[in-house]
C-alpha positions as CSV (number, residue, x, y, z in Angstrom):
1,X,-127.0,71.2,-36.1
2,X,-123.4,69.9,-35.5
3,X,-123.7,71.0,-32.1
4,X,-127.1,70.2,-31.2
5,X,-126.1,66.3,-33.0
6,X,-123.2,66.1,-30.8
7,X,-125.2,66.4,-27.6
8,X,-128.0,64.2,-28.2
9,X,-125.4,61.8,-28.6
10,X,-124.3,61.6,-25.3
11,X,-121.3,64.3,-25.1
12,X,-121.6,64.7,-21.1
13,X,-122.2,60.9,-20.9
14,X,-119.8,59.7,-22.4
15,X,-117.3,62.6,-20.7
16,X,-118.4,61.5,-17.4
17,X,-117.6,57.6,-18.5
18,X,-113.9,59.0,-19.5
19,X,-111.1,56.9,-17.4
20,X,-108.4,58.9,-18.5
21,X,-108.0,62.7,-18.6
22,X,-106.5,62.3,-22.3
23,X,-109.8,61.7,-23.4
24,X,-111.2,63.9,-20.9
25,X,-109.0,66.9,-22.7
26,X,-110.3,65.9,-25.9
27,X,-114.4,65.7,-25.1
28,X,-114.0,69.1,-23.5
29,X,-111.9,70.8,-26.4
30,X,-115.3,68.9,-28.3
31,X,-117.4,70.6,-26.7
32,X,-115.8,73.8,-26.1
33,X,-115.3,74.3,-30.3
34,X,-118.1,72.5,-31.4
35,X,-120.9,71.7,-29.6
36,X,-121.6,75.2,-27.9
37,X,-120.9,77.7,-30.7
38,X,-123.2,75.4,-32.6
39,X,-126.2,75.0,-29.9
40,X,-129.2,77.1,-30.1
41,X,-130.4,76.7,-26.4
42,X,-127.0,76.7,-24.2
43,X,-129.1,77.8,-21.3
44,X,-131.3,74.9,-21.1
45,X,-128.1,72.3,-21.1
46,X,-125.7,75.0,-18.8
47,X,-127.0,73.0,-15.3
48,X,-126.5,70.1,-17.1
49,X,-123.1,71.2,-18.1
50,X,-122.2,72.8,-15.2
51,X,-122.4,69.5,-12.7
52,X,-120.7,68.0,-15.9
53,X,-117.1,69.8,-15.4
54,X,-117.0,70.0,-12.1
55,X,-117.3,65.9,-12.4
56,X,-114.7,66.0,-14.5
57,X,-112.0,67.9,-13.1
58,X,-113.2,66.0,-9.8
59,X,-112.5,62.5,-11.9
60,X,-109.3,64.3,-13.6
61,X,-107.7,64.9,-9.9
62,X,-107.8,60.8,-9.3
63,X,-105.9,60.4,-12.8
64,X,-102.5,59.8,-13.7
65,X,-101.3,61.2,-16.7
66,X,-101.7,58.3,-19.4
67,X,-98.7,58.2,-22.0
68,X,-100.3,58.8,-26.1
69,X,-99.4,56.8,-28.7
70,X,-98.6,58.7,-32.2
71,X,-96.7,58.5,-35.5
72,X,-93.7,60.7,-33.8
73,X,-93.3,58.3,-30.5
74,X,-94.9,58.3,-27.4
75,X,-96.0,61.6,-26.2
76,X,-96.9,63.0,-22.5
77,X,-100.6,62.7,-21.7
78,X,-102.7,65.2,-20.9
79,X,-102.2,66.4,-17.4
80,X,-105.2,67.4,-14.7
81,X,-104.1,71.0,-14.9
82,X,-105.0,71.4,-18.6
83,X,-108.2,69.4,-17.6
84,X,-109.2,71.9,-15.3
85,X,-107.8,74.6,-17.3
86,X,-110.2,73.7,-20.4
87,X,-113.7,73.4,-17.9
88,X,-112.9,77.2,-16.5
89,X,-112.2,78.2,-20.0
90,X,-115.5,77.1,-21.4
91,X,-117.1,78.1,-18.0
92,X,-115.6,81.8,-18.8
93,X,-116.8,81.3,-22.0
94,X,-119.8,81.3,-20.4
95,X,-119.7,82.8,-17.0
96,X,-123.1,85.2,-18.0
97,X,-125.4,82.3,-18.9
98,X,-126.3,82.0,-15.7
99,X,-124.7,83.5,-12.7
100,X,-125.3,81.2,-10.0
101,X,-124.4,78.2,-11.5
102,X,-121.4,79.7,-12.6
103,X,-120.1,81.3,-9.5
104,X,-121.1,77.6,-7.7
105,X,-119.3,75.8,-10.4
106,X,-115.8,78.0,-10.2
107,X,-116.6,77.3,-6.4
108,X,-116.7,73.9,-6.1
109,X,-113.5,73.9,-8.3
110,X,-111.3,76.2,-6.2
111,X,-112.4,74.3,-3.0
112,X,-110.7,71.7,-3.3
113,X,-108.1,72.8,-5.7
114,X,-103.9,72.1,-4.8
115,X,-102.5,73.8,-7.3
116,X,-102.4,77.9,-7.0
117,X,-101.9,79.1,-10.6
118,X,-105.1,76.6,-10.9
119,X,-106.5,78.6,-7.8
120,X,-105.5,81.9,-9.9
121,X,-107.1,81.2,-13.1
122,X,-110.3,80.8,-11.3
123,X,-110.0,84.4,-9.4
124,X,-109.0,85.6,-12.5
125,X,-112.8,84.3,-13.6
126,X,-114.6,85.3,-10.9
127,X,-113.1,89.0,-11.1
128,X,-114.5,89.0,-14.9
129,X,-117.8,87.9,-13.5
130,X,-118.3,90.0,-10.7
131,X,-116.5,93.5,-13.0
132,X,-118.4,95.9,-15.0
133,X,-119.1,95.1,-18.4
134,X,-120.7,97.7,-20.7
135,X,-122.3,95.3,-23.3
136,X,-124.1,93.1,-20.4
137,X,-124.8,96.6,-18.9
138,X,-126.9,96.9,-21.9
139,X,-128.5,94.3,-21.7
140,X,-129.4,93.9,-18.1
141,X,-128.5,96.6,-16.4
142,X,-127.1,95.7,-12.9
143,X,-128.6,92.7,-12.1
144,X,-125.2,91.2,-13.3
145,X,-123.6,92.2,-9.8
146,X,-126.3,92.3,-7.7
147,X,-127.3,88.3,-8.6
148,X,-123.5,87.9,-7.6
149,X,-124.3,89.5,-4.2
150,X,-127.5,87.5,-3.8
151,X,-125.6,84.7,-4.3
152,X,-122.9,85.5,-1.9
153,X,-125.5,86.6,0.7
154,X,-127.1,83.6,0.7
155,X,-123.5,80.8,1.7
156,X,-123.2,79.6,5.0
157,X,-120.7,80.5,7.4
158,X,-118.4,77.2,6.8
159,X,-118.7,78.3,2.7
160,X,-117.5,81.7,3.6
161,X,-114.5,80.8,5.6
162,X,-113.4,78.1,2.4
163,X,-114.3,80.3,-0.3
164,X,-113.0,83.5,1.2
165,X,-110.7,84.5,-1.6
166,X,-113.4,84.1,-4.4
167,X,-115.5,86.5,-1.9
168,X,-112.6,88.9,-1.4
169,X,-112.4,88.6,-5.6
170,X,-116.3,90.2,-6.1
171,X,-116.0,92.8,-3.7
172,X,-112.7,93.9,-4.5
173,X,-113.9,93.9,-8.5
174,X,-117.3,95.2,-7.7
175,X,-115.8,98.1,-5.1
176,X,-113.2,98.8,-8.3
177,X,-115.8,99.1,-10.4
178,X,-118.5,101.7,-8.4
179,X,-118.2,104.6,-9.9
180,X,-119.1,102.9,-13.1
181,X,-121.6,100.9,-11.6
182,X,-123.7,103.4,-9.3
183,X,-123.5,106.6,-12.2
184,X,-124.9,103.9,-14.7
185,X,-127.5,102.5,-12.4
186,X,-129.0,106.2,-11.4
187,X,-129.0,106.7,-15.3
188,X,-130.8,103.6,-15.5
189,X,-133.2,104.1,-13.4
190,X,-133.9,107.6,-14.3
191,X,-132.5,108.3,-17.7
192,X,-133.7,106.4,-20.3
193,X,-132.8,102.5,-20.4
194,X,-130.1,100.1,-19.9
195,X,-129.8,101.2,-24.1
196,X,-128.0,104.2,-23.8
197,X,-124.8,105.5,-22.7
């Protein structure tokens, strides 16, 4: 219920209301350790959540870094890279919830994104999205990859050209990945289930 009671209460509100990324930092570590290991329905709030981080880190790139007050002396605030760093995290945390919005999310991140080990963390994201993993296998069988490539299928031209390394990321992870892939999915389709091995 902690979770649940944290979200009714405004979490994403009162993130988006944030005018420093010091308590941006500390909303998302909120919400990241508490409100989603403790929510039963994480798919129904994930759109909600999604448009919610990419706000932030939005809001976090206008922000200077704002000095903390403690016991020990002043301390150095919370940066926009640890900002951003925290929304992929819990969008990792994530990523399978639902694919779209996930790949959009990282996307609209990276787009406009300066830094490059930023730019790295979220390839590093996409390429566990986009790989082969046997417990979703289980689940779902391929439709993990092939909602990626639905999704990819269906950007523009100008999306293409701006997001060409996160495109480059799937194929290369997906193409790395075949064997696995294509011998599971012929067993799936003709030998027994998504279930066995």
């Amino acid at each position: 219920m902690q979770g649940k009671a944290l979200f009714d209460r405004g979490t994403l509100e009162t993130l988006a209301k944030c005018d420093n990324n010091n308590d941006r930092h500390e909303i998302l570590s909120t919400i990241r350790e508490y409100v989603i290991p403790s929510y039963d329905d994480v798919q129904g709030i994930y759109p909600e959540l999604c448009r919610a981080l990419v706000d932030a880190v939005r809001a976090a790139r206008t922000s200077e870094p704002k000095p903390i007050e403690s016991a020990f002396g002043t301390l150095s605030g919370n940066t926009v890279e640890r900002v951003t760093t925290l929304a992929i995290n819990l969008l990792q945390d994530l990523r399978y919830v639902d694919i779209d919005r996930t790949f959009q999310s990282l996307a609209d991140i990276f787009r406009d994104e300066p830094e490059k080990e930023i730019r790295k963390h979220v390839l590093q994201v996409i390429d566990s999205l986009a790989r082969y993993n046997v417990h979703v296998w289980q689940q779902v069988g391929p439709a993990a990859q092939a909602m990626l490539v639905d999704v990819i299928a269906h950007l523009g031209p100008e999306d293409r050209v701006a997001l060409r390394p996160l495109l480059l990321t799937v194929w290369r992870a997906l193409l790395g990945s075949g064997d696995i892939i294509f011998g599971r999915y012929h067993h799936y389709q003709y030998g027994g289930g998504a279930g066995e091995r």
